[in-house]
PDB file with one MODEL, atoms N, CA, C and O in Angstrom:
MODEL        1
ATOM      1  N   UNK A   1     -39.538 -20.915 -22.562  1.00  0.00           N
ATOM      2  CA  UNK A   1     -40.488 -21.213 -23.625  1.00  0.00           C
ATOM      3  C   UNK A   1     -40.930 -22.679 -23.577  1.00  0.00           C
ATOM      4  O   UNK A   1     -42.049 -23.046 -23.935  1.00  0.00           O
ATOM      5  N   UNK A   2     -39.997 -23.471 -23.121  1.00  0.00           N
ATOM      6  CA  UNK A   2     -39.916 -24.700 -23.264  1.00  0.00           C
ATOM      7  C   UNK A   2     -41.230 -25.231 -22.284  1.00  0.00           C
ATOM      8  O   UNK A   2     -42.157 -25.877 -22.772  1.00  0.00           O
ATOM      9  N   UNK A   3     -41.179 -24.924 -21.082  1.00  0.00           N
ATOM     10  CA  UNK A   3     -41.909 -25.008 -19.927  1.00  0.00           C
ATOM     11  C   UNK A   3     -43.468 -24.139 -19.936  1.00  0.00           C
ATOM     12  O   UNK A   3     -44.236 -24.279 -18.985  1.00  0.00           O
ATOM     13  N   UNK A   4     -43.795 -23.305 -21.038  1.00  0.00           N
ATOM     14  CA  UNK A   4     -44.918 -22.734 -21.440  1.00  0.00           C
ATOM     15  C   UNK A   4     -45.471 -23.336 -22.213  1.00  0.00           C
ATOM     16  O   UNK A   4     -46.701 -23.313 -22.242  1.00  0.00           O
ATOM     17  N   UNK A   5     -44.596 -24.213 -23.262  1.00  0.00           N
ATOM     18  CA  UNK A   5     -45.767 -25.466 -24.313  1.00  0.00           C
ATOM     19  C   UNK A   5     -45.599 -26.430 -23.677  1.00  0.00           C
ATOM     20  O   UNK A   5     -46.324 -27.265 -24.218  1.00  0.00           O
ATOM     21  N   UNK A   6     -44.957 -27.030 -22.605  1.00  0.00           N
ATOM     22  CA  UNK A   6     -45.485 -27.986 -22.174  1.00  0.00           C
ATOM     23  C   UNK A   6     -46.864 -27.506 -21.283  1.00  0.00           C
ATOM     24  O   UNK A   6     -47.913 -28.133 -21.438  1.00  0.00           O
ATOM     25  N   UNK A   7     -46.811 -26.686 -20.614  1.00  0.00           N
ATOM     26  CA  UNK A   7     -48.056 -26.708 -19.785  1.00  0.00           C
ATOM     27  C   UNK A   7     -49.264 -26.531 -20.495  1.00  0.00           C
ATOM     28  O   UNK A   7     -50.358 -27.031 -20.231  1.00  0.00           O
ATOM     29  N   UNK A   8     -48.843 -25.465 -21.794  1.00  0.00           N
ATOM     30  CA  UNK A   8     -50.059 -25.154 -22.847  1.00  0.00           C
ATOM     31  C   UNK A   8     -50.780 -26.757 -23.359  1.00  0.00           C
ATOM     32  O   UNK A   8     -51.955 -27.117 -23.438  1.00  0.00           O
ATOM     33  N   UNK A   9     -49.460 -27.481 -23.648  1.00  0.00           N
ATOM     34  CA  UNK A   9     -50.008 -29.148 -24.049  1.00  0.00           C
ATOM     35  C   UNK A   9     -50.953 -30.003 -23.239  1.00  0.00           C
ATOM     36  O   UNK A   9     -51.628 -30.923 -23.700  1.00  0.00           O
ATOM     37  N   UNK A  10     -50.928 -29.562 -21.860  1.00  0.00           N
ATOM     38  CA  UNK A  10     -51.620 -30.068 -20.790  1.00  0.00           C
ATOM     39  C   UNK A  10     -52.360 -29.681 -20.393  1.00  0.00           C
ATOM     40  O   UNK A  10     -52.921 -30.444 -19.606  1.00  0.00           O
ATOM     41  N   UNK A  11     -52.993 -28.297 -20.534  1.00  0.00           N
ATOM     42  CA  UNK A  11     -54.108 -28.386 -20.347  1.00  0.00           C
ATOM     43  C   UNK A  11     -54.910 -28.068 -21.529  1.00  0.00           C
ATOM     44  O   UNK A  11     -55.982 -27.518 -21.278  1.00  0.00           O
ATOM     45  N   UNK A  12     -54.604 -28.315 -22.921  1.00  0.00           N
ATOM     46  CA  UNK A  12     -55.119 -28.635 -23.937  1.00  0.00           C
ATOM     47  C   UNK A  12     -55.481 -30.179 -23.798  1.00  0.00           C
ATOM     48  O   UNK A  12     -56.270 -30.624 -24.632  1.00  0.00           O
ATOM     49  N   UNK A  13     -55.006 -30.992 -22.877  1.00  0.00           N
ATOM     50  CA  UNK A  13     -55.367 -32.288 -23.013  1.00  0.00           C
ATOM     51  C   UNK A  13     -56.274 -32.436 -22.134  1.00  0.00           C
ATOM     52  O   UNK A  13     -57.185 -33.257 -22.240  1.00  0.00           O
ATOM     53  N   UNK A  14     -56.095 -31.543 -21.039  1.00  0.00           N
ATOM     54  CA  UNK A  14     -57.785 -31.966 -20.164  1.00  0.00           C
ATOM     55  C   UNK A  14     -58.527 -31.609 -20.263  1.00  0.00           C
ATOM     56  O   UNK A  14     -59.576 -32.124 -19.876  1.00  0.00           O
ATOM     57  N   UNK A  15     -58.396 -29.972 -21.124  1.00  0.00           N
ATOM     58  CA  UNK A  15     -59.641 -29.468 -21.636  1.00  0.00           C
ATOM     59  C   UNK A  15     -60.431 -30.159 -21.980  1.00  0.00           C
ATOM     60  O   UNK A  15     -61.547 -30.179 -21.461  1.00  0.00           O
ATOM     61  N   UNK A  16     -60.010 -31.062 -23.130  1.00  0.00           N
ATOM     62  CA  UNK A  16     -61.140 -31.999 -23.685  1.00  0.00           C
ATOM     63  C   UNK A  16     -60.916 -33.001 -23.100  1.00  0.00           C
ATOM     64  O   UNK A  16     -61.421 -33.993 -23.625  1.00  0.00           O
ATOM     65  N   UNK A  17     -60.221 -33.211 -21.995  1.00  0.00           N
ATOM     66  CA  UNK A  17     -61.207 -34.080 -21.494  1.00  0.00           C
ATOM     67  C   UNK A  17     -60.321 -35.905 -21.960  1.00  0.00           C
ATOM     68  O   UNK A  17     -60.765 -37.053 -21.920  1.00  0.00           O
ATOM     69  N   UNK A  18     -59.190 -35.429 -22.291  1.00  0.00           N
ATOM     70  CA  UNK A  18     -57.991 -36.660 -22.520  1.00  0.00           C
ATOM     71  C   UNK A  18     -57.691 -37.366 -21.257  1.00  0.00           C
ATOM     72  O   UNK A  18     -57.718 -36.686 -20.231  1.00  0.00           O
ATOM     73  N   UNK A  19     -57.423 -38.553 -21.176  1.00  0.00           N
ATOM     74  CA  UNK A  19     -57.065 -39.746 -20.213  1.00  0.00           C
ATOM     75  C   UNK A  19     -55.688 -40.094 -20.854  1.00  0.00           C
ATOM     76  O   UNK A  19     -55.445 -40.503 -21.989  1.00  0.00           O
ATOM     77  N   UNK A  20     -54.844 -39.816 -19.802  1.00  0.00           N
ATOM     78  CA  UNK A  20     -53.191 -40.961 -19.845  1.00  0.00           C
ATOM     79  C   UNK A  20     -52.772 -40.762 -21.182  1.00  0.00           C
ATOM     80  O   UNK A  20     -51.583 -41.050 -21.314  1.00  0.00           O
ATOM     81  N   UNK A  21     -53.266 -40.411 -22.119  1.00  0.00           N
ATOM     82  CA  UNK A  21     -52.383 -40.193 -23.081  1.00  0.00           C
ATOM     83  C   UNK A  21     -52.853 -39.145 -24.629  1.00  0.00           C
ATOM     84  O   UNK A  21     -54.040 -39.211 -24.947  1.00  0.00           O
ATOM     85  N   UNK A  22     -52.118 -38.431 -25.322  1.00  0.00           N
ATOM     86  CA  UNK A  22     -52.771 -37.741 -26.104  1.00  0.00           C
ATOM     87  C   UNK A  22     -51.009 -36.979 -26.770  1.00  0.00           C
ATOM     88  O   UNK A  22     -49.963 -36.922 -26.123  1.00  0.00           O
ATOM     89  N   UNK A  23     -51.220 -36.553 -28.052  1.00  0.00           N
ATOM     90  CA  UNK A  23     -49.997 -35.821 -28.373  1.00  0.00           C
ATOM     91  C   UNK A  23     -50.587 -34.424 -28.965  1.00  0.00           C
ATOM     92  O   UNK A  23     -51.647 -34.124 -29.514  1.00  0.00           O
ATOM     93  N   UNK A  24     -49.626 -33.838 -28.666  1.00  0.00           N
ATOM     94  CA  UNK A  24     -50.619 -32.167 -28.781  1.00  0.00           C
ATOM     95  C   UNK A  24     -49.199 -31.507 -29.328  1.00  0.00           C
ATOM     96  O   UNK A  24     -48.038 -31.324 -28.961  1.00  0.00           O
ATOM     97  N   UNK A  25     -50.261 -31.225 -30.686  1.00  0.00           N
ATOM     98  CA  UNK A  25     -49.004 -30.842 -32.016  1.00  0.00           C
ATOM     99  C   UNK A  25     -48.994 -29.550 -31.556  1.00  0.00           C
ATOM    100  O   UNK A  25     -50.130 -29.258 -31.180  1.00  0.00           O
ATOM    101  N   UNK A  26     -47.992 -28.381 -31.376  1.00  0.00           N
ATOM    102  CA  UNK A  26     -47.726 -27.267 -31.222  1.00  0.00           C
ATOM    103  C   UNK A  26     -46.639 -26.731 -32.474  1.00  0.00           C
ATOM    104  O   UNK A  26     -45.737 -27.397 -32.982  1.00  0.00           O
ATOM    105  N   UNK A  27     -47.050 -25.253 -32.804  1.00  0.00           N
ATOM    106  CA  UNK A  27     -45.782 -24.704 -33.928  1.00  0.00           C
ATOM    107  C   UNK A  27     -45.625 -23.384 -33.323  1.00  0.00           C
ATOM    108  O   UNK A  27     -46.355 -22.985 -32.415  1.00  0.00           O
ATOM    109  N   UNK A  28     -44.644 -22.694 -33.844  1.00  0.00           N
ATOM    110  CA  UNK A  28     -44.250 -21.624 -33.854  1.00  0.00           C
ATOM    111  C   UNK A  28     -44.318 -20.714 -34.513  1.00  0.00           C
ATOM    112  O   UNK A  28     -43.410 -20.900 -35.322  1.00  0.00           O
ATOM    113  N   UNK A  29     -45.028 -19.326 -34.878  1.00  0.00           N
ATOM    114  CA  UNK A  29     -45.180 -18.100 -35.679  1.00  0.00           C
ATOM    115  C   UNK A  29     -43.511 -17.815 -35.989  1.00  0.00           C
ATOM    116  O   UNK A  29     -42.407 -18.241 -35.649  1.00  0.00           O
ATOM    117  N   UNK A  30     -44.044 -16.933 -36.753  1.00  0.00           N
ATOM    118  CA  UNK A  30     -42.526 -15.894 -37.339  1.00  0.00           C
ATOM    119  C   UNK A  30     -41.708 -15.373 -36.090  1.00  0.00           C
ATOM    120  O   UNK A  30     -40.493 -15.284 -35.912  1.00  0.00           O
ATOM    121  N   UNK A  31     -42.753 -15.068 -35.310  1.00  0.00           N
ATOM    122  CA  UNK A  31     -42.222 -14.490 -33.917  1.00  0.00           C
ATOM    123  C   UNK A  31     -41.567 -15.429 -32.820  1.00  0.00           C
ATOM    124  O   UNK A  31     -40.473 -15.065 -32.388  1.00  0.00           O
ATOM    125  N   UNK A  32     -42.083 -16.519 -32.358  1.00  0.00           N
ATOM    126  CA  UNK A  32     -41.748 -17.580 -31.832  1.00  0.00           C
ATOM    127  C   UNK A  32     -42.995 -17.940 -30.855  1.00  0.00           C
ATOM    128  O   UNK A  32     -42.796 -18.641 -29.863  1.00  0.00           O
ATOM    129  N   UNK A  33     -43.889 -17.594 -31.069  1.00  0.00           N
ATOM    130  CA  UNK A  33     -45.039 -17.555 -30.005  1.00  0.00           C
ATOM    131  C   UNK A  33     -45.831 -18.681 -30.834  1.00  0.00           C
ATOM    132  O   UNK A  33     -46.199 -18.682 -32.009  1.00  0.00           O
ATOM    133  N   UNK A  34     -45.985 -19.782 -29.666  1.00  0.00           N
ATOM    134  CA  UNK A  34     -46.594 -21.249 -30.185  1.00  0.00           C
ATOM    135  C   UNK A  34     -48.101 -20.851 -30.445  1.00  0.00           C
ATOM    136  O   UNK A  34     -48.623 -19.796 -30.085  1.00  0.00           O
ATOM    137  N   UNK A  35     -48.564 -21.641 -30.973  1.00  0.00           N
ATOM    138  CA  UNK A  35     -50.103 -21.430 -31.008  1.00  0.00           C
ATOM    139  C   UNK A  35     -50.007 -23.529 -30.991  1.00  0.00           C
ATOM    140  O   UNK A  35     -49.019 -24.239 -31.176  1.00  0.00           O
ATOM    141  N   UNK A  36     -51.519 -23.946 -30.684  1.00  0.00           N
ATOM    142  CA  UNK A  36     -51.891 -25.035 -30.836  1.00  0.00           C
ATOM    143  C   UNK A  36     -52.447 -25.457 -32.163  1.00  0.00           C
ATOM    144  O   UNK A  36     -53.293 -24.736 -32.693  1.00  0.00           O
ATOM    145  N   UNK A  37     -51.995 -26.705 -32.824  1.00  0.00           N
ATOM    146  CA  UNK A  37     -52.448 -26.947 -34.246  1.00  0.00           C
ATOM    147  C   UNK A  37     -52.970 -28.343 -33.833  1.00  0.00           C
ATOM    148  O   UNK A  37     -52.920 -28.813 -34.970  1.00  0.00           O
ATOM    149  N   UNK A  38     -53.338 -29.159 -33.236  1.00  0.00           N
ATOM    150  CA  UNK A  38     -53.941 -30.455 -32.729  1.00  0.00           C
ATOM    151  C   UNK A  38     -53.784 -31.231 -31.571  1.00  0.00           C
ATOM    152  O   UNK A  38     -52.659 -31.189 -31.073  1.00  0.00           O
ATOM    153  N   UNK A  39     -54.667 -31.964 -30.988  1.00  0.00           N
ATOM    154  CA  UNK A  39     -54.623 -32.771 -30.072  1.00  0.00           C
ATOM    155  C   UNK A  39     -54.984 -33.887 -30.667  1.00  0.00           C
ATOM    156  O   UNK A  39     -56.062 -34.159 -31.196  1.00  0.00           O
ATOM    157  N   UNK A  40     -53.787 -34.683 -30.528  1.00  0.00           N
ATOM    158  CA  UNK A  40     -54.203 -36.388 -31.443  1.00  0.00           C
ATOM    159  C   UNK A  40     -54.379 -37.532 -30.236  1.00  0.00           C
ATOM    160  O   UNK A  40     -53.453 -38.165 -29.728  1.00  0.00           O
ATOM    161  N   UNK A  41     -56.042 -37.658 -29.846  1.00  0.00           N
ATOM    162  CA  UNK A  41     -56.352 -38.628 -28.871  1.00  0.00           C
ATOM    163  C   UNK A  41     -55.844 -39.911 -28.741  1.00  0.00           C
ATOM    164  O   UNK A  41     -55.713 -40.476 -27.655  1.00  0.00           O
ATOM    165  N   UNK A  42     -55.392 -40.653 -30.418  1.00  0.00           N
ATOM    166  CA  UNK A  42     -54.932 -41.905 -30.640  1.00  0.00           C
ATOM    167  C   UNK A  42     -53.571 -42.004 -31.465  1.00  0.00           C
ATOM    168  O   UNK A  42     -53.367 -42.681 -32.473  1.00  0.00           O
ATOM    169  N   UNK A  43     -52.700 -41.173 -30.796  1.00  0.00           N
ATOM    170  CA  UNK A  43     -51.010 -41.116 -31.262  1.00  0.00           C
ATOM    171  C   UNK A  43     -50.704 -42.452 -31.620  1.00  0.00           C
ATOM    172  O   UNK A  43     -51.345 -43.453 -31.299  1.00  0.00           O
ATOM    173  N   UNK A  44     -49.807 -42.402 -32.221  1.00  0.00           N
ATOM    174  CA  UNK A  44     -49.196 -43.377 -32.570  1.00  0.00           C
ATOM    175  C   UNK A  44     -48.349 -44.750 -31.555  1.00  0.00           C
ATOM    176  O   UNK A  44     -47.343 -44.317 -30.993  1.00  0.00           O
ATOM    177  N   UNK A  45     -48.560 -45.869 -31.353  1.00  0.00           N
ATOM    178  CA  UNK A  45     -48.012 -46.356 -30.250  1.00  0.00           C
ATOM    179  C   UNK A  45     -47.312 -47.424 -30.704  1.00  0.00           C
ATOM    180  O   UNK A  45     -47.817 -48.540 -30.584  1.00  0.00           O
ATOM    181  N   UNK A  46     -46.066 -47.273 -31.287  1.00  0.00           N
ATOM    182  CA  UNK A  46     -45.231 -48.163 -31.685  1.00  0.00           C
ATOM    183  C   UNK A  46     -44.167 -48.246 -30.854  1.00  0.00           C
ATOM    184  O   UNK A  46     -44.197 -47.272 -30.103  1.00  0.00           O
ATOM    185  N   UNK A  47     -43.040 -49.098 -30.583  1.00  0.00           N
ATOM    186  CA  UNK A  47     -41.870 -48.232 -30.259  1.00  0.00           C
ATOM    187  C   UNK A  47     -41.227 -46.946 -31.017  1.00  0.00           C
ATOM    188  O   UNK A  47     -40.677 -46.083 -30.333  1.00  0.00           O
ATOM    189  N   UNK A  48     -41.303 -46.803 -32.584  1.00  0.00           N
ATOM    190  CA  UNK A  48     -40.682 -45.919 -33.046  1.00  0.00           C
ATOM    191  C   UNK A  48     -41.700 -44.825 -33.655  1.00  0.00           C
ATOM    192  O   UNK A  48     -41.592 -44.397 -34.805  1.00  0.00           O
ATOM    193  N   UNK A  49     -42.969 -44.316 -32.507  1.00  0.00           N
ATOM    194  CA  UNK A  49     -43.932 -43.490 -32.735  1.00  0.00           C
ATOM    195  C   UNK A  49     -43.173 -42.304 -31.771  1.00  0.00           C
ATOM    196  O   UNK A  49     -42.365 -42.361 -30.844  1.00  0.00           O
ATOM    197  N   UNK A  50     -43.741 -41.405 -32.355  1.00  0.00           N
ATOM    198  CA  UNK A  50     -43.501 -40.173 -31.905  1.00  0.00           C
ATOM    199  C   UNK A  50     -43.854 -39.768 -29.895  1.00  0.00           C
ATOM    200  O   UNK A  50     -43.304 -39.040 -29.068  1.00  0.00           O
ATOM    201  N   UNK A  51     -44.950 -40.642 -29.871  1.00  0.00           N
ATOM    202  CA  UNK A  51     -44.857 -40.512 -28.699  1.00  0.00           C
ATOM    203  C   UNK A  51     -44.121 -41.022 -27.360  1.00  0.00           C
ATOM    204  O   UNK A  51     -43.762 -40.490 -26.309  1.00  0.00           O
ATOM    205  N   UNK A  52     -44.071 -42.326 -27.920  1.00  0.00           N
ATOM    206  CA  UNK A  52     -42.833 -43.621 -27.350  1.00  0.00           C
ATOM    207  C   UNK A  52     -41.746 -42.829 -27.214  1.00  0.00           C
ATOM    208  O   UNK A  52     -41.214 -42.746 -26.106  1.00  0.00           O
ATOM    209  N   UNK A  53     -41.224 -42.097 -28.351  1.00  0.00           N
ATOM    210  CA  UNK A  53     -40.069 -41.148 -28.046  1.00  0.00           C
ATOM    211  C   UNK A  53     -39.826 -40.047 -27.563  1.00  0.00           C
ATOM    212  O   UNK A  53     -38.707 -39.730 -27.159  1.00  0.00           O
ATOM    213  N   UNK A  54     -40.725 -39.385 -27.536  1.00  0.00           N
ATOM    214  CA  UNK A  54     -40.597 -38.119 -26.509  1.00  0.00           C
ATOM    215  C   UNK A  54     -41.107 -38.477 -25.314  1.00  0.00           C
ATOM    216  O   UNK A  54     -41.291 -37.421 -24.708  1.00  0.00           O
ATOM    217  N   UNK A  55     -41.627 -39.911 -24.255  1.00  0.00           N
ATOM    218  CA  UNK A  55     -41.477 -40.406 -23.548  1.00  0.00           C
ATOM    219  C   UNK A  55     -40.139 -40.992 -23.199  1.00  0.00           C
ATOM    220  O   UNK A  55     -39.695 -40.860 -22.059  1.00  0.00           O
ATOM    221  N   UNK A  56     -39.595 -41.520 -23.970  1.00  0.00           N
ATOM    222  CA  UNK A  56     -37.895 -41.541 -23.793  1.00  0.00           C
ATOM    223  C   UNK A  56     -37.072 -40.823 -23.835  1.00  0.00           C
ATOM    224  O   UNK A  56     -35.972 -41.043 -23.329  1.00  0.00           O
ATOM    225  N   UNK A  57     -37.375 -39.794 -24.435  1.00  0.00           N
ATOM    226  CA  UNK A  57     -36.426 -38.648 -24.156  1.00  0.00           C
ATOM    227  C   UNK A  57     -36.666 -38.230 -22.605  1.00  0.00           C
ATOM    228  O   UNK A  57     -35.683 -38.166 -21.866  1.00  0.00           O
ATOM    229  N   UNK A  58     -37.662 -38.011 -22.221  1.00  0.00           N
ATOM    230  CA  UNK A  58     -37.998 -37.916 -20.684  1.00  0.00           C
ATOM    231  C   UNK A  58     -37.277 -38.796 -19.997  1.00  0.00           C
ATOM    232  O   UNK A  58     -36.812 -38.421 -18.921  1.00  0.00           O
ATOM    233  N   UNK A  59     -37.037 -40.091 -20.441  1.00  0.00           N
ATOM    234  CA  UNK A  59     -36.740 -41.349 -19.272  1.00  0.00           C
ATOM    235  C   UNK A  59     -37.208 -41.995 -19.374  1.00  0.00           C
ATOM    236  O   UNK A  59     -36.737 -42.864 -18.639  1.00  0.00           O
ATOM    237  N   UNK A  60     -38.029 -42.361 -19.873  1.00  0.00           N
ATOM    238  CA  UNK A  60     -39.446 -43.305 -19.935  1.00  0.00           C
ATOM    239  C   UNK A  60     -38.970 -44.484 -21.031  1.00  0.00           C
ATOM    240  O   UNK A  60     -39.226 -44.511 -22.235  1.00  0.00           O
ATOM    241  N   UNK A  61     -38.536 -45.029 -20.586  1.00  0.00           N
ATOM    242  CA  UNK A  61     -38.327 -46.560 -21.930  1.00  0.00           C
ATOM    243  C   UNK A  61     -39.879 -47.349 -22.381  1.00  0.00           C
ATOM    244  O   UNK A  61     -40.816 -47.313 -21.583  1.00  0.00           O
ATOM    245  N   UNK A  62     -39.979 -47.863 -23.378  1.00  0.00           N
ATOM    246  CA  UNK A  62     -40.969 -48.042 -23.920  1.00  0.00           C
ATOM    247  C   UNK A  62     -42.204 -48.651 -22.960  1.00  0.00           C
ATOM    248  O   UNK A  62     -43.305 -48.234 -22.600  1.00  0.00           O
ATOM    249  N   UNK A  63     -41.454 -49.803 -22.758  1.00  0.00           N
ATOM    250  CA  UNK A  63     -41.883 -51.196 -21.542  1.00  0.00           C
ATOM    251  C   UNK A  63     -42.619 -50.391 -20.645  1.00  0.00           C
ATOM    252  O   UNK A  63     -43.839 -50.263 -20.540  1.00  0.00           O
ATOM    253  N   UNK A  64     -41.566 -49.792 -19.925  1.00  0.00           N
ATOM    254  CA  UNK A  64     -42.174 -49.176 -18.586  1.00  0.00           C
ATOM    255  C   UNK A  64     -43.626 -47.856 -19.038  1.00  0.00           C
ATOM    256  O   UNK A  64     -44.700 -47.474 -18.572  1.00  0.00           O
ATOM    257  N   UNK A  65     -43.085 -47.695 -19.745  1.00  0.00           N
ATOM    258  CA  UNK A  65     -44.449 -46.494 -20.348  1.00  0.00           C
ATOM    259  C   UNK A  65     -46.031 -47.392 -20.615  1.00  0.00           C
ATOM    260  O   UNK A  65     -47.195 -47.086 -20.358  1.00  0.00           O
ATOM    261  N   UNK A  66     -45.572 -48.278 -21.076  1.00  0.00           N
ATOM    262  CA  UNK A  66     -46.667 -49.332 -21.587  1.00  0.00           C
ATOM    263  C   UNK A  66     -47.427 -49.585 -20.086  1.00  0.00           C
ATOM    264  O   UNK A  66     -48.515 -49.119 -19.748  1.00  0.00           O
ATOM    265  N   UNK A  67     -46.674 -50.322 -19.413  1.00  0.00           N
ATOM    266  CA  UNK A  67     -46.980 -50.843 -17.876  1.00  0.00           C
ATOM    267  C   UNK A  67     -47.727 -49.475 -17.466  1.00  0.00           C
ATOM    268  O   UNK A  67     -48.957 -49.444 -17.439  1.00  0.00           O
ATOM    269  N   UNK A  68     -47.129 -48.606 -17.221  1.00  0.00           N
ATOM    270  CA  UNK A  68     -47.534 -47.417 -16.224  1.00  0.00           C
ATOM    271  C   UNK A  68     -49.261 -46.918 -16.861  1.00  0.00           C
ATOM    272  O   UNK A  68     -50.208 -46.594 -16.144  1.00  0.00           O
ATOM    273  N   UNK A  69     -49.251 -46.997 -18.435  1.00  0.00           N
ATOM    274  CA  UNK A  69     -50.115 -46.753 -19.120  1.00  0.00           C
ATOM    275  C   UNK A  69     -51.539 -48.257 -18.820  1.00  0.00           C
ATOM    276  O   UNK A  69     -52.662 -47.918 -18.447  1.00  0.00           O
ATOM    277  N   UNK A  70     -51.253 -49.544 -19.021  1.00  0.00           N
ATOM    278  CA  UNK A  70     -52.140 -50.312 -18.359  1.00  0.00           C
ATOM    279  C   UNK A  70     -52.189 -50.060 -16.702  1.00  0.00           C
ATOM    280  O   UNK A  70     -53.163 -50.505 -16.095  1.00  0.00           O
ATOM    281  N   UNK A  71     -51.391 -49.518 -16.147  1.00  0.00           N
ATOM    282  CA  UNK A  71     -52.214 -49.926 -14.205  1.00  0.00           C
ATOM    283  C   UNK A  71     -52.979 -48.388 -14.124  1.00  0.00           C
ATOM    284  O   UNK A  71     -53.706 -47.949 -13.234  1.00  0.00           O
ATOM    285  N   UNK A  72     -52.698 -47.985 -14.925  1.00  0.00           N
ATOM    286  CA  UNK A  72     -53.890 -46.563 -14.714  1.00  0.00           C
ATOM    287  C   UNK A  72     -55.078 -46.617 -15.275  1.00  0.00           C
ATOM    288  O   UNK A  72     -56.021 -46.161 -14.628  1.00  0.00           O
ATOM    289  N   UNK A  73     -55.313 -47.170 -16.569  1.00  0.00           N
ATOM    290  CA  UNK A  73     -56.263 -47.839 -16.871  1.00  0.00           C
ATOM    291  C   UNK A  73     -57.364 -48.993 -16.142  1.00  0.00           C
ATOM    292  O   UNK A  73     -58.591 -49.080 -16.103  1.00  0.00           O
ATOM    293  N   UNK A  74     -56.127 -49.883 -15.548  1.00  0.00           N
ATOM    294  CA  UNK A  74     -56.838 -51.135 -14.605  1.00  0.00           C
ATOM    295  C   UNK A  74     -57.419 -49.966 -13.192  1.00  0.00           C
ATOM    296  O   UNK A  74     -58.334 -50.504 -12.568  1.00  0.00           O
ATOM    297  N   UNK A  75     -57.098 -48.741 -12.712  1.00  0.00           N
ATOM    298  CA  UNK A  75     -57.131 -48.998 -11.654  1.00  0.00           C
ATOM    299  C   UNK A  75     -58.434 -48.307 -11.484  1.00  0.00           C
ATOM    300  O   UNK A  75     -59.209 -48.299 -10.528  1.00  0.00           O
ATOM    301  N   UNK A  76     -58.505 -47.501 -13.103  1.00  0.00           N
ATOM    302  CA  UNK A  76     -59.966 -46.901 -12.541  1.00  0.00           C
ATOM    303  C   UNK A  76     -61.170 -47.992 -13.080  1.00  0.00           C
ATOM    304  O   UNK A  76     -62.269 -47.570 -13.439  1.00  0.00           O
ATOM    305  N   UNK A  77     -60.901 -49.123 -13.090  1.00  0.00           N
ATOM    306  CA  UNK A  77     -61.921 -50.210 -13.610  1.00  0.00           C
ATOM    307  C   UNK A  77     -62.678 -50.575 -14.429  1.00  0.00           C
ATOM    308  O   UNK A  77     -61.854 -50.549 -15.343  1.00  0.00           O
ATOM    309  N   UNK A  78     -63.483 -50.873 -14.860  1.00  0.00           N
ATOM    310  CA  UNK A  78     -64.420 -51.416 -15.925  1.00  0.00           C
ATOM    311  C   UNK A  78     -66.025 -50.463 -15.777  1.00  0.00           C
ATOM    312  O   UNK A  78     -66.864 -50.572 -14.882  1.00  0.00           O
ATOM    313  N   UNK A  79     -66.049 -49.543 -16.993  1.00  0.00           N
ATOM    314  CA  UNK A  79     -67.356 -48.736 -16.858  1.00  0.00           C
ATOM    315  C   UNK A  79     -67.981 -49.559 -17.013  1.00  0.00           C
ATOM    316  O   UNK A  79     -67.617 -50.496 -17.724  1.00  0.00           O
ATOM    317  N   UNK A  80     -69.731 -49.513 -16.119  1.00  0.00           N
ATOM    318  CA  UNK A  80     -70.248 -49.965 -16.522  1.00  0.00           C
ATOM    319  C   UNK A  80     -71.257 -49.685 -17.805  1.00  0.00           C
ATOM    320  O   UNK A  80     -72.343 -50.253 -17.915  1.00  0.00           O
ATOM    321  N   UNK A  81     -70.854 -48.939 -18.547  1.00  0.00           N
ATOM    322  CA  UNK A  81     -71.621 -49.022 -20.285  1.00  0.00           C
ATOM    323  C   UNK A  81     -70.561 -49.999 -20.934  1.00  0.00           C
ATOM    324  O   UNK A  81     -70.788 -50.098 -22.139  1.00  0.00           O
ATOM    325  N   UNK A  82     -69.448 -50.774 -20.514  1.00  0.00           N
ATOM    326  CA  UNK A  82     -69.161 -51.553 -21.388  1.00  0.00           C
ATOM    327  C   UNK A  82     -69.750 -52.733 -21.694  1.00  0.00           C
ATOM    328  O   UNK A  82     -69.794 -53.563 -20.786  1.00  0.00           O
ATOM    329  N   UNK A  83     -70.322 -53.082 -22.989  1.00  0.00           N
ATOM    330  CA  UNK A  83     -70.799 -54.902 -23.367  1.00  0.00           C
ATOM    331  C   UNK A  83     -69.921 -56.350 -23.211  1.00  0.00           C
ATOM    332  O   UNK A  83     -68.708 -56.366 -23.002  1.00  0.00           O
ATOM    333  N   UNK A  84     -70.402 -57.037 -23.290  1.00  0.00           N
ATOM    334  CA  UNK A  84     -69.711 -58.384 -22.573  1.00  0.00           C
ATOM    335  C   UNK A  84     -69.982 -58.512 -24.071  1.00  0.00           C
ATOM    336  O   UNK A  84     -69.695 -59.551 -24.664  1.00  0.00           O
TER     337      UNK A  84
ENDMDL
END
């Protein structure tokens, strides 16, 4: 089950079309069969946000999540519709 909402979470996040990060609220019926209740584009990013932590529960310590999260950003560069 475990390995069916994660994948359900993922490609609920590219569906629309999410970059590097997104939290995708999932629940459970009476039965146990998840359905999707949100994709939150701008989670919370504290250390003690929900996402910071289920990145650490993975392995992921805050720091290093942060880092990994800027060089993916840097690497696809500067659109050009951004203003100076």
């Amino acid at each position: 089950m475990v390995k069916y909402v994660r994948d359900l979470a993922r490609r609920a996040h590219r569906v629309i079309g999410c970059r590097d990060l997104s939290r995708v609220d999932v629940m459970l019926d009476d039965k146990n069969e998840p359905y999707l209740l949100e994709i939150n584009t701008l989670p919370g990013f504290t250390p003690r946000s929900l996402l910071p932590k289920a990145a650490a529960h993975a392995g992921i310590e805050f720091g290093p999540l942060v880092d990994r999260l800027v060089k993916r950003a840097y690497q696809r560069g500067t659109p050009a519709s951004v203003e100076a």
